[in-house]
Structures are given as structure tokens and as C-alpha cells.
PALO-58432 format. One record per residue (C-alpha): residue in one letter; x negated, y, z. Coordinates in Angstrom, 3 decimals. Example, Ala and Ser with C-alpha at 12.3 -4.5 7.8 and 13.67 -1.06 7.14 Angstrom:
// residues 2
["A", [-12.300, -4.500, 7.800]]
["S", [-13.670, -1.060, 7.140]]
This chain:
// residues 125
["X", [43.272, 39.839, 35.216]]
["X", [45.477, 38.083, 32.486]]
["X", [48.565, 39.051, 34.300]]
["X", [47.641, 42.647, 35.089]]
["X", [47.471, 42.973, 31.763]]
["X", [50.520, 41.128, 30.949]]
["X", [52.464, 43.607, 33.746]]
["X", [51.037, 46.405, 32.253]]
["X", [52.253, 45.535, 28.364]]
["X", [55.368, 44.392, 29.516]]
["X", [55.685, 47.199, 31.218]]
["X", [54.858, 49.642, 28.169]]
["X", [57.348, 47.855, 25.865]]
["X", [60.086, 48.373, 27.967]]
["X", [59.313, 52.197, 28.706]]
["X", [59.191, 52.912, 24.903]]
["X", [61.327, 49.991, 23.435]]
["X", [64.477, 51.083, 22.560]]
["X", [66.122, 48.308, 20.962]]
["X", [65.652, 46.720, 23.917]]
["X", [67.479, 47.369, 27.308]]
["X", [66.542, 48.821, 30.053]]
["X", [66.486, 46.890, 33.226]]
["X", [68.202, 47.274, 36.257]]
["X", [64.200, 46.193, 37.769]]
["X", [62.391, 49.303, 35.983]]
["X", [61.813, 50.745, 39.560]]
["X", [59.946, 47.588, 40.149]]
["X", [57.791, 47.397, 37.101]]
["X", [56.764, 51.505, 37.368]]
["X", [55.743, 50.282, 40.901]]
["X", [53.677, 47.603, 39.468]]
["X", [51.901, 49.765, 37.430]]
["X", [51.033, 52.472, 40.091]]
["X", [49.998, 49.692, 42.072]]
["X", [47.718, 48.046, 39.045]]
["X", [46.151, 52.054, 38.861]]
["X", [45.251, 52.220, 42.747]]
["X", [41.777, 53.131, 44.159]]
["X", [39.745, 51.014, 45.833]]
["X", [37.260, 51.929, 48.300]]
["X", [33.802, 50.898, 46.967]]
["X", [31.879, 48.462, 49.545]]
["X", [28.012, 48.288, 51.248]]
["X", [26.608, 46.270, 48.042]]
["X", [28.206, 48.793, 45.032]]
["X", [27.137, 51.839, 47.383]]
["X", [23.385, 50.686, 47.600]]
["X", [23.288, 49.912, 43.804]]
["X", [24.176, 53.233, 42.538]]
["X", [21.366, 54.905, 44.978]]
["X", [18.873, 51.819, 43.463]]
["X", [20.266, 52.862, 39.517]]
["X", [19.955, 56.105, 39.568]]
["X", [16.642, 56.180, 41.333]]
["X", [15.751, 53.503, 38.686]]
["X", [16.971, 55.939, 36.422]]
["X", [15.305, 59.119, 37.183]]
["X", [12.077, 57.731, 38.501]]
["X", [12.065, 55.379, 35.313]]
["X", [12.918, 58.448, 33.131]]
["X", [10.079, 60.485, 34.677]]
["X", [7.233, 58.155, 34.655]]
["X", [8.220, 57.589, 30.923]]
["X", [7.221, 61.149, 29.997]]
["X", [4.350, 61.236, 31.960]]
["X", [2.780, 58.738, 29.698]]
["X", [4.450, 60.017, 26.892]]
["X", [2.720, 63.744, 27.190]]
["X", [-0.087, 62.097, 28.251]]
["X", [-0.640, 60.782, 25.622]]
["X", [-0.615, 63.351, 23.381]]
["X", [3.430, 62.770, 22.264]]
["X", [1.862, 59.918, 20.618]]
["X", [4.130, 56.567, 20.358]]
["X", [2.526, 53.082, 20.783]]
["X", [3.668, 49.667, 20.747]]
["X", [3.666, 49.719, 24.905]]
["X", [5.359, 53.159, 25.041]]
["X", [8.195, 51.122, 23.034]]
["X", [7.975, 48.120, 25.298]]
["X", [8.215, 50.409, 28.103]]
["X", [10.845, 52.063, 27.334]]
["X", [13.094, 49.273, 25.874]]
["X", [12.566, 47.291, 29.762]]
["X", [13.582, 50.546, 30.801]]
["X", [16.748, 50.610, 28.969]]
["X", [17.588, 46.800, 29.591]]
["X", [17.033, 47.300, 33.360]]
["X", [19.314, 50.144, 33.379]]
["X", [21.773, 48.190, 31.673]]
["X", [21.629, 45.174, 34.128]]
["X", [21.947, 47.241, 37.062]]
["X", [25.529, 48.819, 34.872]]
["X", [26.233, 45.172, 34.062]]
["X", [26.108, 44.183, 37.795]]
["X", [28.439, 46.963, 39.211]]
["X", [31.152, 46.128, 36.515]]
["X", [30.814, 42.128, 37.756]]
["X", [30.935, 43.442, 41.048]]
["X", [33.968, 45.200, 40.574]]
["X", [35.312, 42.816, 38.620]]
["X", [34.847, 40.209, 41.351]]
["X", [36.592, 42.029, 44.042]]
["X", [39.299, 42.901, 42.089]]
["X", [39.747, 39.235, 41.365]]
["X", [39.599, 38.407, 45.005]]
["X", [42.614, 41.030, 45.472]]
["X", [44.603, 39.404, 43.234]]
["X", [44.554, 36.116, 44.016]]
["X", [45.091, 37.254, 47.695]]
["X", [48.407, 38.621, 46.123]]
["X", [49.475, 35.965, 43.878]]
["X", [49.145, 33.472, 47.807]]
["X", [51.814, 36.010, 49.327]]
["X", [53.910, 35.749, 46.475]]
["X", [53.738, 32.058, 46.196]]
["X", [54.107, 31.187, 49.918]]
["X", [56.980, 33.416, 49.841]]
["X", [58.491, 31.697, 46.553]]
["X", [58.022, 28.174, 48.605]]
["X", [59.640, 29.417, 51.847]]
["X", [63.085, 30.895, 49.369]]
["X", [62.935, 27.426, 47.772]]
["X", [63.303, 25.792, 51.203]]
């Protein structure tokens, strides 16, 4: 993730930098940002927990103002408590899919960095 970033700053500085000079590599680092801003298919896990979050969410949302106008639109120390598990479970189930994501975009890059590095040894040899 560090060197995305890196890629991406480095590649900002010398776009709008103009004490600087340009490169004869720009081509290379515009391609490394289009590359850094692909789409990634989402996989079986991510798909199945945003149909579990926002059923969580709407079931969640509607059972909490059952209660609430049945009980006369009165609030209670469990109405609160409800509500605030509510909101914490919601944002586990956001915290997950952002780890998730986070995790196979990881995986991509380190599959990358491999290729580069096995082809840095074989040049060296």
C-alpha cells in the first residue's frame, strides 16, 4: 500500500512540478497510475456480505420502529441499547468489507512486486 501511495505522489509532483523536469519515463508513471485506479471484480465472500448488510440494515431498521411506535414514540434505556448494537453491527459488517478489500488488494500487490523482482534477479544474471 506504502508504495501505491508513493507512485501515486511521485507521480503528482512531477505532473504539476515545474521546477522540476519532466522525464523521458512520464508514459510509464501515467500508466502506473491508471493501473493503481483499475477495477477489480468483487469475489463470493464481499458479494454475500453486502446481501447480509443490507438485509441487516433494513430488517434492523424496520424492527427498530416497530418497537419504537409501539411504544408510543417513547425512548427507553433498551430502545437506546438497541439501537446503538444496531449501529455497531452495521459498522462491523462496513469494517469487514474495507479489510476484505484491503486484503485482496494486498495479495495483488505482492503478486506484482514477485514479477518484478524475479525479473530484476534474472537482468542481474
Amino acid at each position: 500500500m506504502y508504495t501505491l501511495n508513493y507512485q501515486l505522489f511521485d507521480t503528482v509532483l512531477i505532473l504539476f512540478n515545474r521546477r522540476r523536469k519532466i522525464p523521458p519515463n512520464l508514459n510509464t508513471h501515467i500508466q502506473r497510475l491508471g493501473n493503481m485506479l483499475k477495477y477489480r471484480k468483487p469475489n463470493m465472500f464481499e458479494r454475500v456480505l453486502l446481501v447480509v448488510g443490507i438485509l441487516v440494515m433494513l430488517v434492523g431498521f424496520y424492527l427498530i420502529n416497530k418497537v419504537f411506535v409501539d411504544n408510543n414514540s417513547e425512548l427507553s434505556w433498551q430502545f437506546l441499547q438497541t439501537v446503538f448494537l444496531w449501529l455497531m453491527l452495521v459498522i462491523f459488517i462496513i469494517i469487514i468489507a474495507i479489510s476484505e478489500d484491503i486484503k485482496q488488494t494486498m495479495m495483488e500487490n505482492h503478486s506484482k512486486q514477485l514479477e518484478l523482482l524475479r525479473e530484476d534477479l534474472k537482468r542481474r544474471r
